[in-house]
C-alpha positions as CSV (number, residue, x, y, z in Angstrom):
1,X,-60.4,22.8,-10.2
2,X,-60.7,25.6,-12.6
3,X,-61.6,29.4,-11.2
4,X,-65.3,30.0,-12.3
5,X,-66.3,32.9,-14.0
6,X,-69.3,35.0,-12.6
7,X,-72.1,34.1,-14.5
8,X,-74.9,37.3,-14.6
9,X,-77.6,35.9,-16.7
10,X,-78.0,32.9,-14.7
11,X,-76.7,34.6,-11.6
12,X,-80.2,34.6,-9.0
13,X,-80.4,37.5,-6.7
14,X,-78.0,37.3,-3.5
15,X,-79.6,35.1,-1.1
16,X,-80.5,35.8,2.2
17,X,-78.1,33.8,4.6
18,X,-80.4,33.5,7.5
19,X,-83.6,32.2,4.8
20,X,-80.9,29.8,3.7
21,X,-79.9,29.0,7.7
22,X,-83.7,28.6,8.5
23,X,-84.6,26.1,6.0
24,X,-82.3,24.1,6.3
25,X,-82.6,24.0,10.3
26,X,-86.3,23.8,10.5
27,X,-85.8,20.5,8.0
28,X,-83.5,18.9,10.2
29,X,-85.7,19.5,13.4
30,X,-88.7,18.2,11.9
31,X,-86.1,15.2,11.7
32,X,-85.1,15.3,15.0
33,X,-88.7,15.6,16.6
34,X,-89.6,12.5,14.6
35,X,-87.3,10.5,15.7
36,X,-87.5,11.7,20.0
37,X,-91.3,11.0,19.3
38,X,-90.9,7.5,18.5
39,X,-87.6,7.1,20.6
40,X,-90.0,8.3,23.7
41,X,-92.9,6.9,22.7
42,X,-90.8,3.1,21.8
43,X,-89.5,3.1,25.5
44,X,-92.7,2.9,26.9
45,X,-95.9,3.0,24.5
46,X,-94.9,0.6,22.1
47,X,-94.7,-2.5,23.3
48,X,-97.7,-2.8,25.5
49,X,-99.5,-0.7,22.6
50,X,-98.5,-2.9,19.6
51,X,-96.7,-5.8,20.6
52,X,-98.7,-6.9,23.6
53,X,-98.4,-10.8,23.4
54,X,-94.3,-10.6,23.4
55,X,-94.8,-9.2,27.5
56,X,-92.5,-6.2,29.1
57,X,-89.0,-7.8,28.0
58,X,-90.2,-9.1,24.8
59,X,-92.0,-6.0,24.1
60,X,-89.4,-3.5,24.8
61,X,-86.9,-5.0,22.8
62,X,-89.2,-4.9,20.1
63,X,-89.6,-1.3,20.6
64,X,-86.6,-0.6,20.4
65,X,-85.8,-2.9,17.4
66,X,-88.4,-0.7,15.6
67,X,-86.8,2.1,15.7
68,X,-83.6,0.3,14.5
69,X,-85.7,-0.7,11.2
70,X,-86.0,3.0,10.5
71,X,-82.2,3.3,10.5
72,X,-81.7,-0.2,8.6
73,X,-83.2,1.3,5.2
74,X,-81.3,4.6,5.6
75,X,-78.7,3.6,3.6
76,X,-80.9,2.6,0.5
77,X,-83.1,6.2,1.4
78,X,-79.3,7.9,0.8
79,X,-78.2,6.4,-2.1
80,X,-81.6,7.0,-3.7
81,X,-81.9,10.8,-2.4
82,X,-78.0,11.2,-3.0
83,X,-78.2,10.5,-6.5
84,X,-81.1,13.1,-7.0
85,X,-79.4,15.3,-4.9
86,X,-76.1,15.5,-7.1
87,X,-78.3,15.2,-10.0
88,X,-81.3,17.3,-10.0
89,X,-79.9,19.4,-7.6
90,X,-79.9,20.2,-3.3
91,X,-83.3,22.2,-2.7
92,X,-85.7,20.2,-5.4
93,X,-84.3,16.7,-3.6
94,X,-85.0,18.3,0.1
95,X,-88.5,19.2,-0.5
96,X,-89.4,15.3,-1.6
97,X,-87.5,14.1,1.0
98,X,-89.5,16.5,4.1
99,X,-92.6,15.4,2.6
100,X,-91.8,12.2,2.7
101,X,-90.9,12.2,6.6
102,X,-94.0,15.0,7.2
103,X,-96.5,12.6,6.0
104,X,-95.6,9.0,7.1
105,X,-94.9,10.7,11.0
106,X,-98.5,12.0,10.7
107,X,-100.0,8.6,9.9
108,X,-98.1,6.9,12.9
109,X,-100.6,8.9,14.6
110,X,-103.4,7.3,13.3
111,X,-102.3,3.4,13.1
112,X,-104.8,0.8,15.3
113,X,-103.3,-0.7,18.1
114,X,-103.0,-4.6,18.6
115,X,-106.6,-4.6,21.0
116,X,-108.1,-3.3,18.0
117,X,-106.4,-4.5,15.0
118,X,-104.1,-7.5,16.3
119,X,-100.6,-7.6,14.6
120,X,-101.7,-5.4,11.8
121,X,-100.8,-2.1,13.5
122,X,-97.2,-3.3,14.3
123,X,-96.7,-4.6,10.5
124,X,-97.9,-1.1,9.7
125,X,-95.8,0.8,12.2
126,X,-92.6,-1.1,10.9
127,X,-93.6,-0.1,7.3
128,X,-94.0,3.4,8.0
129,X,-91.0,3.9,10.1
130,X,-89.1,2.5,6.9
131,X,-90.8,4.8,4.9
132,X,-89.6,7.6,7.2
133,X,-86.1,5.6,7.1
134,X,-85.8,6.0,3.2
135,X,-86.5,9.6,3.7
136,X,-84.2,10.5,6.2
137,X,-81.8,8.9,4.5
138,X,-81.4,11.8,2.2
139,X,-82.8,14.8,4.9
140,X,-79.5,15.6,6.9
141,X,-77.4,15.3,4.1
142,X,-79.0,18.1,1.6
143,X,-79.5,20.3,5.0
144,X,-76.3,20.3,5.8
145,X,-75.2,21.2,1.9
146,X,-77.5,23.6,1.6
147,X,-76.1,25.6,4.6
148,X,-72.6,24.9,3.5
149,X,-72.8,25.5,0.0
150,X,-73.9,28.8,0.8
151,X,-71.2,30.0,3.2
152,X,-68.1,32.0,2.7
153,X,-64.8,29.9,3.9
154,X,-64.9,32.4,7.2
155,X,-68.6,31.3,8.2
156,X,-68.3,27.4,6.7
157,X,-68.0,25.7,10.4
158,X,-70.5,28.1,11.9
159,X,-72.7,27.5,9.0
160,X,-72.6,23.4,9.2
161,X,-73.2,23.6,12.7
162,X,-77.0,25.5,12.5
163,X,-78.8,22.7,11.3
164,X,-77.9,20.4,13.8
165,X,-79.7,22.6,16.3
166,X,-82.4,20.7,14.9
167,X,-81.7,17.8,17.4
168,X,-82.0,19.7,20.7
169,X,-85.1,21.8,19.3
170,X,-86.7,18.4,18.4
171,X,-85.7,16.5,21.5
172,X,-86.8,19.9,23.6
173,X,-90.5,19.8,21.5
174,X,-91.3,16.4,21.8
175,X,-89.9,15.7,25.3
176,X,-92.2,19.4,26.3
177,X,-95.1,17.9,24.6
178,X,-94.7,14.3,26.2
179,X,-94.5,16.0,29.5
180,X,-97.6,18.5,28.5
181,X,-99.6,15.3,28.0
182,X,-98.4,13.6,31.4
183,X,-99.4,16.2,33.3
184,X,-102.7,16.9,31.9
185,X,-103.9,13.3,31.0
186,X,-104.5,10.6,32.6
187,X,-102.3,7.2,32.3
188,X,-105.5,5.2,30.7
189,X,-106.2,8.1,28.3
190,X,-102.5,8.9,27.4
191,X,-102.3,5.1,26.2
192,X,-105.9,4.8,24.5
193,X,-105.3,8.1,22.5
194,X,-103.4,10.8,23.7
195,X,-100.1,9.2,22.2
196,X,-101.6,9.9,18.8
197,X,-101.1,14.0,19.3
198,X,-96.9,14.1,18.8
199,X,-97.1,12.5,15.8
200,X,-100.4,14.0,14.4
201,X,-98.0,17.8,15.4
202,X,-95.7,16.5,12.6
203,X,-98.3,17.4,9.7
204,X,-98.2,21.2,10.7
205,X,-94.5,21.6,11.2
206,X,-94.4,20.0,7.4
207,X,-95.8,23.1,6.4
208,X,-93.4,25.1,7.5
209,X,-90.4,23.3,6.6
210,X,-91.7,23.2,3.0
211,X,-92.0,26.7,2.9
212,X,-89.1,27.5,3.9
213,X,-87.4,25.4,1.2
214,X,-89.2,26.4,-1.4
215,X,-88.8,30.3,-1.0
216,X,-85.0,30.0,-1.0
217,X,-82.3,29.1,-4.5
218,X,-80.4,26.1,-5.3
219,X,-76.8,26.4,-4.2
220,X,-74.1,27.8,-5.8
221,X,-71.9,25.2,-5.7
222,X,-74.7,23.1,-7.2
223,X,-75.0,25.5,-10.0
224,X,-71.7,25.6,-10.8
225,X,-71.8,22.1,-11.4
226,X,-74.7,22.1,-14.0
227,X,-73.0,25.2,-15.7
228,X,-69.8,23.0,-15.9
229,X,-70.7,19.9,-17.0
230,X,-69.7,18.2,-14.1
231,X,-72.2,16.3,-12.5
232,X,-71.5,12.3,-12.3
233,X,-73.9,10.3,-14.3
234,X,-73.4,7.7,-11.3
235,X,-72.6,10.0,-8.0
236,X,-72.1,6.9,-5.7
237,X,-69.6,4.9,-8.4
238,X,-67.7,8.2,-8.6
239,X,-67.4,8.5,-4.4
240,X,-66.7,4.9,-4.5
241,X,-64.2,4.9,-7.0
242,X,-62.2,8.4,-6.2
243,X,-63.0,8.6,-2.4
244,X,-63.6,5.1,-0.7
245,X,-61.0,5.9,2.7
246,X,-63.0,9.2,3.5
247,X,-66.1,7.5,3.6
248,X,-65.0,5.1,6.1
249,X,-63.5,8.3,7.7
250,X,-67.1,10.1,7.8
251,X,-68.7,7.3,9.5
252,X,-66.3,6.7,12.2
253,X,-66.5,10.1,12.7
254,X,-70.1,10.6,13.0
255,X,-70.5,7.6,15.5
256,X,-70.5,9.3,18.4
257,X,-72.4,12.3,17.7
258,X,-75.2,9.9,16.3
259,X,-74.9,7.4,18.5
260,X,-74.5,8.9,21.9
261,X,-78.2,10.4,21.1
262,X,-80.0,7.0,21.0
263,X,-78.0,6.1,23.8
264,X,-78.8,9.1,26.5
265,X,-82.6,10.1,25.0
266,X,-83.8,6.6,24.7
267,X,-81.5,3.7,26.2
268,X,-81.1,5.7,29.4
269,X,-84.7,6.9,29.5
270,X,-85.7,3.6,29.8
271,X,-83.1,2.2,32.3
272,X,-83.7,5.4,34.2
273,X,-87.4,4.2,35.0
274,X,-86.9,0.6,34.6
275,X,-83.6,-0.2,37.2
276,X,-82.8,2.8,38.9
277,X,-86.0,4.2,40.2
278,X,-86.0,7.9,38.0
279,X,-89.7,8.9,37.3
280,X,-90.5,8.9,33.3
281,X,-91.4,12.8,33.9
282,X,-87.4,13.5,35.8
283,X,-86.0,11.8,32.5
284,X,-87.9,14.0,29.9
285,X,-87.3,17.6,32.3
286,X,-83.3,16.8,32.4
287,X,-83.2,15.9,28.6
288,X,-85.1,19.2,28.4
289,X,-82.5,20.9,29.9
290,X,-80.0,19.3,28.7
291,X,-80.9,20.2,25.1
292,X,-81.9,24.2,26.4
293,X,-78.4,24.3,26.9
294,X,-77.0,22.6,23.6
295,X,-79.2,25.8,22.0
296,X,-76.4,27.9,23.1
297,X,-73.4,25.6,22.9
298,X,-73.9,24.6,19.5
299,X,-73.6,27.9,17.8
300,X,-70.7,28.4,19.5
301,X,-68.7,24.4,19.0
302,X,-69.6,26.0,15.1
303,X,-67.9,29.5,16.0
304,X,-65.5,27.5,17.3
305,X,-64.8,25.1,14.5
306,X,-65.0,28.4,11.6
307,X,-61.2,29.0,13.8
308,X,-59.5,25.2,14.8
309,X,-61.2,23.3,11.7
310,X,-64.4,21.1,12.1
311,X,-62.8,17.8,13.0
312,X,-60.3,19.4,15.2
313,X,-64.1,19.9,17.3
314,X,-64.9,16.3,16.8
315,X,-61.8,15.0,18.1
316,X,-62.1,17.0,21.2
317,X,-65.6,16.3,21.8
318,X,-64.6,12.5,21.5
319,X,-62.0,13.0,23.9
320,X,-64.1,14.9,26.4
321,X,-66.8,12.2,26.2
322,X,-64.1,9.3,26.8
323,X,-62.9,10.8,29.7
324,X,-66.2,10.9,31.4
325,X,-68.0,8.0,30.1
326,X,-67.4,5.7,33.2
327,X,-67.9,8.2,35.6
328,X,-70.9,10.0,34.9
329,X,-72.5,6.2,34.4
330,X,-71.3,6.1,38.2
331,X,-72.7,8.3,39.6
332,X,-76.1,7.7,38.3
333,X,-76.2,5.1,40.3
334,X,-76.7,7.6,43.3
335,X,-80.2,7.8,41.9
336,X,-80.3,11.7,43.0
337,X,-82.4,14.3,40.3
338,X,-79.1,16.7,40.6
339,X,-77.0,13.9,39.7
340,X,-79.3,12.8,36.6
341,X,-79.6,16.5,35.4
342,X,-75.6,16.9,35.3
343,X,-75.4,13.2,33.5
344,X,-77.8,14.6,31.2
345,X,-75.9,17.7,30.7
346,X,-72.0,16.0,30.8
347,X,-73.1,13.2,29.0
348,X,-74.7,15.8,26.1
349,X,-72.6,18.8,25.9
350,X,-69.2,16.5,25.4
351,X,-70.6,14.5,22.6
352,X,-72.3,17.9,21.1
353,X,-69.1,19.4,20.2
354,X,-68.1,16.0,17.9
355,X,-72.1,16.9,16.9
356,X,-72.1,20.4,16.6
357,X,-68.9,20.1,14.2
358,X,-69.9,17.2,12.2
359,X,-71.8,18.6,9.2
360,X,-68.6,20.9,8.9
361,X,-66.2,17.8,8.9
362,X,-68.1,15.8,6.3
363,X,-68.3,18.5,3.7
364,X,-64.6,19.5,4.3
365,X,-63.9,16.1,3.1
366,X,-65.5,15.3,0.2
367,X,-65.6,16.8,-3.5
368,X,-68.4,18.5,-5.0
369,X,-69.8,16.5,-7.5
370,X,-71.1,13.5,-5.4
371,X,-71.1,15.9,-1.9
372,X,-74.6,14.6,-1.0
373,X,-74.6,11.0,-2.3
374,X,-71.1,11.1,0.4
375,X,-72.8,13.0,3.3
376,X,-75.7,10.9,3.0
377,X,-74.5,7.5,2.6
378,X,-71.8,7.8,5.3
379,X,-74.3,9.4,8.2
380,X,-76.9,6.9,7.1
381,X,-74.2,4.1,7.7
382,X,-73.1,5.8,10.9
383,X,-77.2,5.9,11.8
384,X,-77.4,2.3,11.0
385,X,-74.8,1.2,13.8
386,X,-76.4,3.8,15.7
387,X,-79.9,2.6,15.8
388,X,-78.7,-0.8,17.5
389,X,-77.5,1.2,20.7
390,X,-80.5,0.8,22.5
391,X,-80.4,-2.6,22.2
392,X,-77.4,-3.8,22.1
393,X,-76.8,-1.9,25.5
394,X,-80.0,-3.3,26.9
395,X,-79.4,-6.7,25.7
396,X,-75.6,-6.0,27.5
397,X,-77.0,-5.0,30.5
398,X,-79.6,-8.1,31.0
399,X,-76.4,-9.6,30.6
400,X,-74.4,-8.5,33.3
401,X,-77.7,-7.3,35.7
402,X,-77.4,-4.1,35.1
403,X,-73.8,-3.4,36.3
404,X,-73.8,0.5,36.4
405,X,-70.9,0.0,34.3
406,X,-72.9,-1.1,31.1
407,X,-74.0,1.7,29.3
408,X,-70.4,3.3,29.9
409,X,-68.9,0.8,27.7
410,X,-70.9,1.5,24.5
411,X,-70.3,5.2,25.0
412,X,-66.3,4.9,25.5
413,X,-66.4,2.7,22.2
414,X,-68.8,5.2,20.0
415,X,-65.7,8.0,21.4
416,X,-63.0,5.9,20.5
417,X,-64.1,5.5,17.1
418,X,-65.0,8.6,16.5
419,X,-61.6,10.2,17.6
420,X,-60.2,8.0,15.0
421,X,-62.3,8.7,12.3
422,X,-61.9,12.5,13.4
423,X,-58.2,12.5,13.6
424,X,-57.8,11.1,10.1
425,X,-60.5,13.7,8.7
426,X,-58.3,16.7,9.9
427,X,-55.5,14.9,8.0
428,X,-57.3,13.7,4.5
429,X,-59.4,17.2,4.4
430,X,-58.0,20.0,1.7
431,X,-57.1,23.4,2.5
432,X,-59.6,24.8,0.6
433,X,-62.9,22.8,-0.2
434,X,-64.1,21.4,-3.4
435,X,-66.7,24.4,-4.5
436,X,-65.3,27.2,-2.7
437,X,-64.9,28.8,-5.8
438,X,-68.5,29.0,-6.6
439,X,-69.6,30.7,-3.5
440,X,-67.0,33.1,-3.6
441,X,-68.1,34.2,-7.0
442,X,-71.3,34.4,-6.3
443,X,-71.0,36.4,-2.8
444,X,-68.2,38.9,-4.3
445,X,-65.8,37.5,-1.7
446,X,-61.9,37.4,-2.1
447,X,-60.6,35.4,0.9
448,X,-60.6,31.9,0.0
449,X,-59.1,30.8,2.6
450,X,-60.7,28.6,5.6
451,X,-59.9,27.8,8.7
452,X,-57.1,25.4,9.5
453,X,-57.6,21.9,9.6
């Protein structure tokens, strides 16, 4: 890769890192709130709300097949936003894609259930959750790029890991709203309308996030690529053609981080309630603490990655959650509130690091030219496997009865695969990552030299 040249006239004015930091977090929480929204309000609103005929099995499985429709069309939603993203450029392709997500969130909010409208609400609430699966498709993605592409070698792990804050903030907001509307509402008015209020929240959070992305400039390492000639007329056939092992790489490695989400915030919600007595309310206050605490930890898994390399913090996180995976399902069974506030906690901080470090990982390991189209198609893929959790493990556990063991097994699988992936990341990633140049002469800074893989 050639050294680039400083170029003044087309040189914007130095951009604020913690603007830059902002929008792309706030982006990525909007994300996250829309999907604990529907993840909550799937384990025990949709089916008797929209799928009424299919009764409590039937229904519930159809829930949570719902939301695996809105990771089903991620992968078209990333190859779509990919290509615009390496081609008209990071910020431009994040402010479609927020609107996007903003909107159709907001007009889950105002579909007709099936006592007033019969089936037509649930044709409407798959369509719009593949709406929202198309845009998300291409939301983490451009966050994480647009954090990264900004950040000096020294900051790049610390940097990747700000917008996936974005998950707790959205899993603490819509798990504090849910239990807001419990307390104050009554069951027959929380079904009849009250559900409407998390998604109708959506619209003014769009407002912000758009804001914030449109006050801040395209990367550096994305100009650097129009200034050079360099962008791929077909960003997908060039990641395919130059780069086909680290893709398979990225989404092993972002199974668990992904996946052990839909497991713990809606699988276990719903098994919590259904087989082992937990109220709905003690679910949603220990995922509330559970993601207070991930505020803290994340920042510093990103600290922490800026010194041992991104994927070096994956692989431990998949380690960690290996070890427990059996035993924290164990003791659940004890059915005490301590013991599901530290399953909560164990069973999120572990699989945060591999989180927390993921964004760092996947931009490590992929040049600069199809970056997005490669961030966005592998987490879509890894999102994809992901969104079956819920019901593979529920359709596992009618299997064996509910053997306590059940939901261990899908977690120990999402961390073996993810210690794979991970371990072959910190292998296959370069010294120094494809754009680094750009920042550096842009930002004025001389050390080009990251952290060790």
């Amino acid at each position: 890769m050639s050294t680039l040249a400083p170029d003044q006239a087309a040189k914007p004015h130095p951009v604020v890192p913690r603007r830059v930091v902002w929008a792309s977090f706030v982006g990525t929480a909007l994300e996250s709130y829309d999907f604990y929204v529907f993840a909550y309000f799937a384990a025990f609103f949709v089916g008797p709300l929209f799928f009424e005929p299919l009764g409590v099995f039937g229904g519930t499985l159809s829930a949570f097949l719902t939301i695996a429709v809105g990771f089903v069309v991620r992968p078209l939603g990333a190859i779509i936003f990919g290509h615009l993203g390496d081609r008209i450029g990071r910020r431009r392709t994040l402010l479609i894609t927020i609107a996007i997500m903003g909107v159709a969130t907001g007009l889950i909010g105002l579909l007709p259930t099936y006592a007033v409208a019969g089936w037509l609400g649930a044709i409407l609430l798959v369509l719009l959750r593949l709406v929202q699966g198309l845009s998300l498709g291409g939301e983490w993605g451009g966050a994480i790029l647009l954090a990264t592409e900004h950040a000096v070698p020294r900051r790049r792990g610390l940097y990747a890991a700000m917008p996936q804050l974005g998950s707790p903030v959205g899993s603490i907001l819509s798990a504090a709203l849910f239990l807001l509307l419990t307390a104050t509402l009554p069951a027959e008015q929380l079904a009849d309308w009250g559900w409407r209020i998390p998604f109708l929240t959506a619209l003014p959070l769009l407002l912000v996030s758009l804001y914030l992305r449109w006050s801040i400039d395209e990367t550096p390492v994305f100009r650097a690529l129009v200034r050079e000639g360099r962008r791929d007329r077909i960003p997908l056939g060039a990641l395919l053609a130059r780069q086909p092992v680290a893709l398979v790489v990225a989404i092993a490695a972002a199974l668990l981080g992904i996946g052990s989400y839909s497991l713990m915030n809606t699988y276990t919600v719903n098994y919590g309630v259904t087989a082992l007595g937990f109220s709905f309310q003690d679910l949603l206050v220990a995922t509330t603490i559970g993601g207070l605490l991930q505020l803290v930890t994340i920042p510093l898994f990103g600290a922490w990655a800026n010194r041992i390399g991104s994927a070096r913090v994956v692989a431990i996180g998949a380690i960690g959650t290996l070890l427990v995976a059996f035993p924290m399902y164990f003791l659940l069974q004890f059915a005490t509130f301590p013991i599901l506030v530290g399953t909560m906690i164990i069973g999120g901080i572990l699989p945060t690091l591999s989180w927390a470090a993921l964004g760092g990982l996947m931009s490590d390991l992929f040049d600069d030219d199809f970056r997005y189209s490669a961030l966005s198609v592998a987490y879509s893929i890894a999102a994809v496997l992901s969104g079956f959790v819920p019901s593979v493990t529920l359709a596992l556990g009618e299997s064996t009865g509910n053997a306590w063991w059940h939901p261990g097994v899908v977690l120990a699988i999402l961390s073996a695969v993810t210690l794979v992936g991970a371990l072959a990341a910190a292998r296959m990633s370069p010294r120094i990552p494809a754009g680094t140049e750009a920042v550096l002469a842009e930002v004025g800074e001389e050390d080009a030299v990251p952290a060790g893989r």
